[in-house]
TORLOLUM-96479 format. One record per atom (N, C-alpha, C): atom name; y, z, x; residue number from 0. Coordinates in steps of 0.1 Angstrom, whole numbers. Atoms other than C-alpha are relative to their C-alpha. Example, Ala and Ser with C-alpha at 12.3 -4.5 7.8 and 13.67 -1.06 7.14 Angstrom:
<pts>
[pt "N", [-12, 0, 9], 0]
[pt "CA", [-45, 78, 123], 0]
[pt "C", [12, 0, 9], 0]
[pt "N", [-11, 0, -9], 1]
[pt "CA", [-11, 71, 137], 1]
[pt "C", [11, 8, -8], 1]
</pts>
This chain:
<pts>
[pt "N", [-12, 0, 8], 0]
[pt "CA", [0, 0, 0], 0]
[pt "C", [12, 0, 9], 0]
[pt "N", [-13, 4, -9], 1]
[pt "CA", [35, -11, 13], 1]
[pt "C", [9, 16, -5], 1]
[pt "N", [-8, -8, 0], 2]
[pt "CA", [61, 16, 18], 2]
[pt "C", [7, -1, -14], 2]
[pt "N", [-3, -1, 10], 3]
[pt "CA", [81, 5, -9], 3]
[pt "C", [-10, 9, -14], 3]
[pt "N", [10, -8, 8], 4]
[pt "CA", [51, 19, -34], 4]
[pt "C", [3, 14, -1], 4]
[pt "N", [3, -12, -2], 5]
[pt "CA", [50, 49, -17], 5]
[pt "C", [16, 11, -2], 5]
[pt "N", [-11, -3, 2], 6]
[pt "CA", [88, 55, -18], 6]
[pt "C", [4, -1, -18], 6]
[pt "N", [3, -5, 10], 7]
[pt "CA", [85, 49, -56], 7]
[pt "C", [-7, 9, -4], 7]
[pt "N", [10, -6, 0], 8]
[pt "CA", [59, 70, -60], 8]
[pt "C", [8, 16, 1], 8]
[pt "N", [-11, -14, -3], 9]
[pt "CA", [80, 103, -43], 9]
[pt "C", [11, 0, -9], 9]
[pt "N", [-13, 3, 11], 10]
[pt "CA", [115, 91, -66], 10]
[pt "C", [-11, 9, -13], 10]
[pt "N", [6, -6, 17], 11]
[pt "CA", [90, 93, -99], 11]
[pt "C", [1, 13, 1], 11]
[pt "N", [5, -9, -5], 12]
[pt "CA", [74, 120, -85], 12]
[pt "C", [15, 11, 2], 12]
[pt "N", [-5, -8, -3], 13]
[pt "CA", [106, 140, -76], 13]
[pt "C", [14, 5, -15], 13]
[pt "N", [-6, -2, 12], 14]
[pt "CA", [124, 127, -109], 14]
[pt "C", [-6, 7, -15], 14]
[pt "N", [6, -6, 10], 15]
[pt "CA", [100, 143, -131], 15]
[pt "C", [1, 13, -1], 15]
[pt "N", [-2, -16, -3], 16]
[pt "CA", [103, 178, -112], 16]
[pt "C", [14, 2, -4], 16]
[pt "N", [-13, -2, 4], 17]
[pt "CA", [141, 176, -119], 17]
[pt "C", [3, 3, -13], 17]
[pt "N", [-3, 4, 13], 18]
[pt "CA", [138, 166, -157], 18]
[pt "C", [-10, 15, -4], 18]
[pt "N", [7, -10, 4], 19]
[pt "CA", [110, 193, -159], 19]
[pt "C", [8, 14, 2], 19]
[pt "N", [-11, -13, -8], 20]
[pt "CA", [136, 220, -140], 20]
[pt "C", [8, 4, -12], 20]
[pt "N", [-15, -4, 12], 21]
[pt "CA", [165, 215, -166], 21]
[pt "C", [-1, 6, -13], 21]
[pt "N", [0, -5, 17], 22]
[pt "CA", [151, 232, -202], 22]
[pt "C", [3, 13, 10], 22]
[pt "N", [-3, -12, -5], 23]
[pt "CA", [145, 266, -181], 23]
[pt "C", [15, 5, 8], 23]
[pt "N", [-20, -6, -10], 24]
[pt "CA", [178, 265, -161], 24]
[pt "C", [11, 0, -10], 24]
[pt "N", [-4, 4, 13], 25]
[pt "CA", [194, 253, -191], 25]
[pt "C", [3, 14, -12], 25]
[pt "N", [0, -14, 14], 26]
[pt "CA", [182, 281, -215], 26]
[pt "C", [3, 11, 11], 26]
[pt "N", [-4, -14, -9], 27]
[pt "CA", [181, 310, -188], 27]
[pt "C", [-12, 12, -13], 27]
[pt "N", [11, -11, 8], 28]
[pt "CA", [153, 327, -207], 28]
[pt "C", [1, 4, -15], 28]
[pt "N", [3, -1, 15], 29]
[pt "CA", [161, 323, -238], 29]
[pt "C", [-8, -4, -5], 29]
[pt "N", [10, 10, 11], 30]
[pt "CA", [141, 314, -269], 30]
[pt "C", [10, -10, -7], 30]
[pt "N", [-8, 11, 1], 31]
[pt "CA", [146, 281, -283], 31]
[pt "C", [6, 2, -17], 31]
[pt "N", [-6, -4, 14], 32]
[pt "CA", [161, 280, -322], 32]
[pt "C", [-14, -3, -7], 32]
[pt "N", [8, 2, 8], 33]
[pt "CA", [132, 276, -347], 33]
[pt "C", [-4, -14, -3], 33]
[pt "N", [3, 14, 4], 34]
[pt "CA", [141, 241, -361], 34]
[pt "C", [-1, -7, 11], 34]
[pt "N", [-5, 10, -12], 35]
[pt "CA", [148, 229, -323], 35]
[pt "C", [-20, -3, 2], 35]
[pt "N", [19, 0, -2], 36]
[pt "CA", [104, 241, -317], 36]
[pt "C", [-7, -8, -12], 36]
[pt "N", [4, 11, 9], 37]
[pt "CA", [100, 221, -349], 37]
[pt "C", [0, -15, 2], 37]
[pt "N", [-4, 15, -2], 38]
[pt "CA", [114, 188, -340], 38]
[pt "C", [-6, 0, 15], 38]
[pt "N", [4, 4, -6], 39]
[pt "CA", [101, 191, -304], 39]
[pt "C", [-14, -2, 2], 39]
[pt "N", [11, -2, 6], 40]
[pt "CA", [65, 199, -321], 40]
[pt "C", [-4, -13, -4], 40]
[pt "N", [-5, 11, 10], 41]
[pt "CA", [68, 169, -339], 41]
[pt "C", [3, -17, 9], 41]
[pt "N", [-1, 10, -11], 42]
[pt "CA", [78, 147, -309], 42]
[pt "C", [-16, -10, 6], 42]
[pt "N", [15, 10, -9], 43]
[pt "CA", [42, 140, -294], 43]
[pt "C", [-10, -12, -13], 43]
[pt "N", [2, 10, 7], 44]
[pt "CA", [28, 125, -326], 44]
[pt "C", [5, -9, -4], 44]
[pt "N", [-8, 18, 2], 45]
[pt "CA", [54, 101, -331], 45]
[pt "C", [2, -7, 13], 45]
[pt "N", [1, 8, -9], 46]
[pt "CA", [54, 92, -297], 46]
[pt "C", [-16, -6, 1], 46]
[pt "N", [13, 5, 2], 47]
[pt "CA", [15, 87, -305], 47]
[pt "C", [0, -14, -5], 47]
[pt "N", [0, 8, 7], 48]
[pt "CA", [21, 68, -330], 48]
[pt "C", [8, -16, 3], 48]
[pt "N", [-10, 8, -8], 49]
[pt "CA", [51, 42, -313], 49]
[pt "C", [-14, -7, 4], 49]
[pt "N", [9, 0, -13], 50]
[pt "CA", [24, 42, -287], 50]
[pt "C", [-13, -13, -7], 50]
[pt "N", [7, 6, 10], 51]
[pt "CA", [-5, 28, -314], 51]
[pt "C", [9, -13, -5], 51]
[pt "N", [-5, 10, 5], 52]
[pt "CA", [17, 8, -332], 52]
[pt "C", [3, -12, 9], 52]
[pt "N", [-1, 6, -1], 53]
[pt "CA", [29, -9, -303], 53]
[pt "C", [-9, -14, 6], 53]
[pt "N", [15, 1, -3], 54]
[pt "CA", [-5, -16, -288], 54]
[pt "C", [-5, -12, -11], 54]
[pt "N", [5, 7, 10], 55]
[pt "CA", [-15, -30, -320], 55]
[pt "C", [2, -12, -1], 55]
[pt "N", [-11, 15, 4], 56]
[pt "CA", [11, -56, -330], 56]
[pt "C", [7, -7, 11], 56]
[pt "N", [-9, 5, -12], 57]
[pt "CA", [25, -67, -294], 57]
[pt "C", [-9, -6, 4], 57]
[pt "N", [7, 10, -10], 58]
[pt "CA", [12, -97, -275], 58]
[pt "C", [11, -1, 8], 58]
[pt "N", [-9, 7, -6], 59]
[pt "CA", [32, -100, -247], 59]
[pt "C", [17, 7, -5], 59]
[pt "N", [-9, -3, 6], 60]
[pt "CA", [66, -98, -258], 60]
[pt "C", [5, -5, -17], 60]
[pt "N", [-5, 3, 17], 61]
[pt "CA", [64, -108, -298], 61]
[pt "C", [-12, 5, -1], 61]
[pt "N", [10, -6, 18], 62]
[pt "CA", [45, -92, -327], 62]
[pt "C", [-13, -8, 1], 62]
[pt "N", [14, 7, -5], 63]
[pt "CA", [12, -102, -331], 63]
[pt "C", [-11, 6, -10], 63]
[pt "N", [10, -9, 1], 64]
[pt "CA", [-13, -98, -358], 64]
[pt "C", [-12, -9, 2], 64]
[pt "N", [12, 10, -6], 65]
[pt "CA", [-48, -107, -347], 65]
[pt "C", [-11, 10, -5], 65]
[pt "N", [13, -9, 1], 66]
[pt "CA", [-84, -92, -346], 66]
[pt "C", [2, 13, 1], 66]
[pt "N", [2, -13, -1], 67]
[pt "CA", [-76, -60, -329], 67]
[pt "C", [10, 8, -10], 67]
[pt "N", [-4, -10, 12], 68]
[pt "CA", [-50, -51, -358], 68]
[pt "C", [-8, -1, -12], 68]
[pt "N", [10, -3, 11], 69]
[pt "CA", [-73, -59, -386], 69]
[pt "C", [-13, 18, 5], 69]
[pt "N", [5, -12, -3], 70]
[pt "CA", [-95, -36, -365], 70]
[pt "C", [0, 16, 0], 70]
[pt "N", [-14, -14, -3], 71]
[pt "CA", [-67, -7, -362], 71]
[pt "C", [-2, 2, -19], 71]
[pt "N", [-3, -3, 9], 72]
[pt "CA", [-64, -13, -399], 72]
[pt "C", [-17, 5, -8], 72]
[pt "N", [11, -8, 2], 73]
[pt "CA", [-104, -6, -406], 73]
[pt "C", [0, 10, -1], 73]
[pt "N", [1, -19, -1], 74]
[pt "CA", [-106, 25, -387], 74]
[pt "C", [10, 7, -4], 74]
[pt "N", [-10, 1, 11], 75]
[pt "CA", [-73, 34, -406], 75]
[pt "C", [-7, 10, -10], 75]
[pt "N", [2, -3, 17], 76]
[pt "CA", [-91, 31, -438], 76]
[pt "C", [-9, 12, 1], 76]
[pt "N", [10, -12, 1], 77]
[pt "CA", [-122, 52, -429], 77]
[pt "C", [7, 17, 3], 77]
[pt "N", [-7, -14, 0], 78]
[pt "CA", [-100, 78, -416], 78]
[pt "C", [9, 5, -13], 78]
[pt "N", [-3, -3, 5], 79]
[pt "CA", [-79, 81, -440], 79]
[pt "C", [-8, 3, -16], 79]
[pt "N", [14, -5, 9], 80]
[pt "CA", [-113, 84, -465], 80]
[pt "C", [-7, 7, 5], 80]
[pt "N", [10, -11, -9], 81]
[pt "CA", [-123, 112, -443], 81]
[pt "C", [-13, -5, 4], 81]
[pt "N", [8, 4, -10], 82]
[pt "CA", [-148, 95, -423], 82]
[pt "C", [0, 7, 11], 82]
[pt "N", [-2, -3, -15], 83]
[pt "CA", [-157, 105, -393], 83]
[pt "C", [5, -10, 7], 83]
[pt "N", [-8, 7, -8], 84]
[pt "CA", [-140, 97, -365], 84]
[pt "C", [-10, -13, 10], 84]
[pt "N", [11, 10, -8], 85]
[pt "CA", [-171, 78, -346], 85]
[pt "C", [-1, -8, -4], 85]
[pt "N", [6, 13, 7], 86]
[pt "CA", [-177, 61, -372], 86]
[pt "C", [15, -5, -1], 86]
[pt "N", [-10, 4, -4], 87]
[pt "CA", [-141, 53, -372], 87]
[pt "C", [4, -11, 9], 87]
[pt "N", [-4, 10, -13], 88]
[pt "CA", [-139, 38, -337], 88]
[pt "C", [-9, -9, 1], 88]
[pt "N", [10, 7, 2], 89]
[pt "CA", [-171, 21, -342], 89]
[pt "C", [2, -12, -6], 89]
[pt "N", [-7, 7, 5], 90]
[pt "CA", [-161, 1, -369], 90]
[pt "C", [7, -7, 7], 90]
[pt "N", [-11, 8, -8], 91]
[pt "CA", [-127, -9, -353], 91]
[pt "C", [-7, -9, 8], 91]
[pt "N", [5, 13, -12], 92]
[pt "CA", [-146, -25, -325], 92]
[pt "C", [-12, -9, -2], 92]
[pt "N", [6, 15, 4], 93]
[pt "CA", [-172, -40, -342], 93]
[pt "C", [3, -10, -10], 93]
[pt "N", [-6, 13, 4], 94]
[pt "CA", [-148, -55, -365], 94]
[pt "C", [8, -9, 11], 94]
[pt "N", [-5, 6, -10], 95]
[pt "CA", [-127, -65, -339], 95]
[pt "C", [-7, -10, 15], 95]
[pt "N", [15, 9, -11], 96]
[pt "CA", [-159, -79, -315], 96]
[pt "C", [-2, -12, -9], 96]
[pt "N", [5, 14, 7], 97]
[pt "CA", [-166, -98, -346], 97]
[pt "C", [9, -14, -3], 97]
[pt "N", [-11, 9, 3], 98]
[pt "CA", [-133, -117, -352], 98]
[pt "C", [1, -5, 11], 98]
[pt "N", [-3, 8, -13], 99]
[pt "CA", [-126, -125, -314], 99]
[pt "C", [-12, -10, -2], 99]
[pt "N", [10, 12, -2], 100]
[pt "CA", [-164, -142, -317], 100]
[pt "C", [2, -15, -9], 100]
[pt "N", [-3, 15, 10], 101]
[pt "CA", [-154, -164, -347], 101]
[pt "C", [14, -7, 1], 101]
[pt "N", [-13, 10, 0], 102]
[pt "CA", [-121, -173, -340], 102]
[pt "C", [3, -2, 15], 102]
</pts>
């Protein structure tokens, strides 16, 4: 690996300990407000979801629906019909195995 790499790598690396530094220096030992632990509670599943969605529908840089969102929208359905989750991911990918083969 070229220097450059490894010089990114340290930056990330040193910009993360910075960003992670500033709530505690910040607060000074306080507790945070109620609604504030609600909203940052709340943060990781919608960054989940972003995360899913964009996975889904993005080819590249445009939208995109294809096999693997019909698939997304299978396992979806079973989950949201209390399914198990196995059976869940299962599905997805053998609908999605099946569509890539025919089309």
């Amino acid at each position: 690996m070229t220097a450059t790499i490894w010089w990114t790598i340290a930056g990330c690396t040193l910009v993360t300990a910075l960003i992670k530094a500033i709530g505690p220096v910040a607060l000074g030992g306080r507790d945070l407000p109620p609604r504030l632990i609600g909203v940052i509670t709340l943060m990781a599943p919608a960054l989940l979801a972003a995360l899913v969605v964009t996975s889904t529908f993005a080819v590249g840089d445009q939208w995109h629906v294809g096999a693997n969102t019909v698939g997304v929208a299978v396992g979806g359905v079973i989950l949201v019909r209390r399914g198990p989750l196995v059976v869940a991911v299962l599905a997805a990918v053998t609908v999605t195995a099946l569509l890539r083969l025919v089309t």
